[in-house]
C-alpha positions as YAML, in Angstrom:
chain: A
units: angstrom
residues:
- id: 1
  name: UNK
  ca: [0.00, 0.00, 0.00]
- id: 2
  name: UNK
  ca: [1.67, 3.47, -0.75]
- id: 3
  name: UNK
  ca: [2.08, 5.81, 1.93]
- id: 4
  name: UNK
  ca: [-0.33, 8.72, 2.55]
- id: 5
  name: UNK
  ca: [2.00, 12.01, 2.57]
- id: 6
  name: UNK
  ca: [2.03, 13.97, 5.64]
- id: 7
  name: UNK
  ca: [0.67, 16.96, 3.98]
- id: 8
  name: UNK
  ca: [-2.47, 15.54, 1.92]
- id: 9
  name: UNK
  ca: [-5.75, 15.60, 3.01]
- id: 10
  name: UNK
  ca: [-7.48, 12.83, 5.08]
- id: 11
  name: UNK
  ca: [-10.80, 11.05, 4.18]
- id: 12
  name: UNK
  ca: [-13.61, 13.60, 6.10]
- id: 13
  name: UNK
  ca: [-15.44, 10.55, 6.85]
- id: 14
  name: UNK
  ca: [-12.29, 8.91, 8.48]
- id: 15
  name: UNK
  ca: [-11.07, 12.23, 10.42]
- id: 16
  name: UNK
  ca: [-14.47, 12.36, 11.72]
- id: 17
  name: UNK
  ca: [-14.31, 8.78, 13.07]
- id: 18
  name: UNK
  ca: [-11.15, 9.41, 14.79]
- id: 19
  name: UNK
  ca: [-12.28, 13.00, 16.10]
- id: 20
  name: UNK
  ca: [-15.41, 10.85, 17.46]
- id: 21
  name: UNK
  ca: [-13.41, 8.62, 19.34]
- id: 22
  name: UNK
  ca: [-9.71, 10.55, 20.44]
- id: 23
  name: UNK
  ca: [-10.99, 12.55, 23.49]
- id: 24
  name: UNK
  ca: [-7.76, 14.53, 22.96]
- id: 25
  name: UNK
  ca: [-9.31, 15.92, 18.84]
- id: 26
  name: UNK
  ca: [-12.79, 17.07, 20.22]
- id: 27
  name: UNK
  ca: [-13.68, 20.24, 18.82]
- id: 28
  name: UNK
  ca: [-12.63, 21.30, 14.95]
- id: 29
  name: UNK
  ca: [-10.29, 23.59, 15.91]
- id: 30
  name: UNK
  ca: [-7.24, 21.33, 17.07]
- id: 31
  name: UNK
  ca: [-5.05, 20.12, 14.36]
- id: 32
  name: UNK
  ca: [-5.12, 16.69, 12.97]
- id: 33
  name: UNK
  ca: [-2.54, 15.79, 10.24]
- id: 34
  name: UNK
  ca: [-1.75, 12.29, 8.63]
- id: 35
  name: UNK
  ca: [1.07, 12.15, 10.33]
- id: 36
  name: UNK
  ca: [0.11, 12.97, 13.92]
- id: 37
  name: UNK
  ca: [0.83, 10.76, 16.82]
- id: 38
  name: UNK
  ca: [-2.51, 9.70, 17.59]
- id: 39
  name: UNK
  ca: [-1.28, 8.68, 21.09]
- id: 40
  name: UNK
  ca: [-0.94, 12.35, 22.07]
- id: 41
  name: UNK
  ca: [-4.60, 12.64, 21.22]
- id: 42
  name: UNK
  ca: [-5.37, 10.30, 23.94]
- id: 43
  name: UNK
  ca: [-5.05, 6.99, 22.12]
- id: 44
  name: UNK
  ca: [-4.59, 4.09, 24.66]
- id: 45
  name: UNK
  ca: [-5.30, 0.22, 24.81]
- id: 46
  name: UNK
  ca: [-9.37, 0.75, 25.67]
- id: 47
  name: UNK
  ca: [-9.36, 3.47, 23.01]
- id: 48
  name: UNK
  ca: [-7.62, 1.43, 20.29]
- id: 49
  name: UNK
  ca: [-11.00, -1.02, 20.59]
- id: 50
  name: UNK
  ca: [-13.19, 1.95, 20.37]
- id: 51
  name: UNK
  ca: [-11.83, 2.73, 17.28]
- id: 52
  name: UNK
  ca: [-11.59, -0.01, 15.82]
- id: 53
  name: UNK
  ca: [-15.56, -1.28, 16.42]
- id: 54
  name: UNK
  ca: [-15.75, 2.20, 14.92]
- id: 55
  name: UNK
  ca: [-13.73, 2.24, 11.77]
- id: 56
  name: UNK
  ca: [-15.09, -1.22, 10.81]
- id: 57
  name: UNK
  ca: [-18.67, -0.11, 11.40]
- id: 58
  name: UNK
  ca: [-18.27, 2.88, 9.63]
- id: 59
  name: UNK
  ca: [-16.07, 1.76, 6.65]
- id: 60
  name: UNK
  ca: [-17.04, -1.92, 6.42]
- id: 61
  name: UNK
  ca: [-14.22, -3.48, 6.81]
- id: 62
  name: UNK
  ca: [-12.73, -6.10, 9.37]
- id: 63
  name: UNK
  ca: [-9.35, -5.50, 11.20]
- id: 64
  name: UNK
  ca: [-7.57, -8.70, 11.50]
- id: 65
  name: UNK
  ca: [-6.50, -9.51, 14.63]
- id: 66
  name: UNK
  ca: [-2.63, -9.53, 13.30]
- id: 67
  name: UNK
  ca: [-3.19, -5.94, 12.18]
- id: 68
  name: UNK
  ca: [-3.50, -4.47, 15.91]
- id: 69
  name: UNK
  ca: [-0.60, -2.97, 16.33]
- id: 70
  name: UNK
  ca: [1.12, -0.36, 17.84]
- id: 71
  name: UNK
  ca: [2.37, 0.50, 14.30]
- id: 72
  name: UNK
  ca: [-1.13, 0.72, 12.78]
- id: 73
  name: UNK
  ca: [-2.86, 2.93, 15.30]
- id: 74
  name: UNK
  ca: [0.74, 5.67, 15.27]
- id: 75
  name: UNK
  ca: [-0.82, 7.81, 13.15]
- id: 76
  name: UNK
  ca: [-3.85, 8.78, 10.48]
- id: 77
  name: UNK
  ca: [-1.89, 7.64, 7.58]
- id: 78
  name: UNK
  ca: [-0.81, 4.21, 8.94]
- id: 79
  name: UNK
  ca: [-4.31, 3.41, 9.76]
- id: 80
  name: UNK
  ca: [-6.06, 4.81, 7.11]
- id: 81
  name: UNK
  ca: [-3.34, 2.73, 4.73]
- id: 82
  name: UNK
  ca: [-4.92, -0.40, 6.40]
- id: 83
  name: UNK
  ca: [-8.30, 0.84, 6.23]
- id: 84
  name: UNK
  ca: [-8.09, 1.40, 2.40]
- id: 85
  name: UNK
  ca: [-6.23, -1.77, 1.84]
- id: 86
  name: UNK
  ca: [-9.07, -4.18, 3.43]
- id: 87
  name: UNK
  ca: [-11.52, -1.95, 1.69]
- id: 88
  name: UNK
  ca: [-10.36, -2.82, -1.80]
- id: 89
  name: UNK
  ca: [-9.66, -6.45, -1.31]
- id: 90
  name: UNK
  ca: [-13.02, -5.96, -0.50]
- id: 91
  name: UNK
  ca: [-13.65, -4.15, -3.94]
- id: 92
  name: UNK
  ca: [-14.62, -1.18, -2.42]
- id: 93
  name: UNK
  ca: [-13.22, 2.88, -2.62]
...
């Protein structure tokens, strides 16, 4: 899967997912980049399941259970990169 740059716009649907679920992004006004380290927006173990019930609800998808990684949840890009990845061997956009 190719990498997401830092600078390009995420998925509205997606940033609103994670702004839903990171107590530390509530409210439109702080920052959220592809790159940002979702664990300074609050991200912990219990909130990594939130998420992920979320993302898969929202997007369709099912996050194997090899995929939950510290690595995956780091940042926008490296989830959304899974995200879109299960979503078109899924034949989805």
């Amino acid at each position: 899967m190719p990498e997401q740059p830092a600078s390009a716009a995420l998925d509205p649907e997606f940033e609103a997912v994670l702004r839903k679920n990171l107590d530390g992004l509530t409210g439109s006004d702080v920052p959220l980049r592809a790159d940002s380290d979702l664990a300074a927006y609050g991200l912990d173990s219990l909130t990594v399941v939130r998420l992920m019930v979320a993302v898969e609800e929202t997007f369709g998808v099912l996050i194997p259970d090899e995929a939950l990684t510290f690595e995956v949840f780091s940042s926008p890009a490296a989830l959304w990169n899974l995200v879109s990845g299960l979503r078109e061997e899924a034949g989805e956009r």
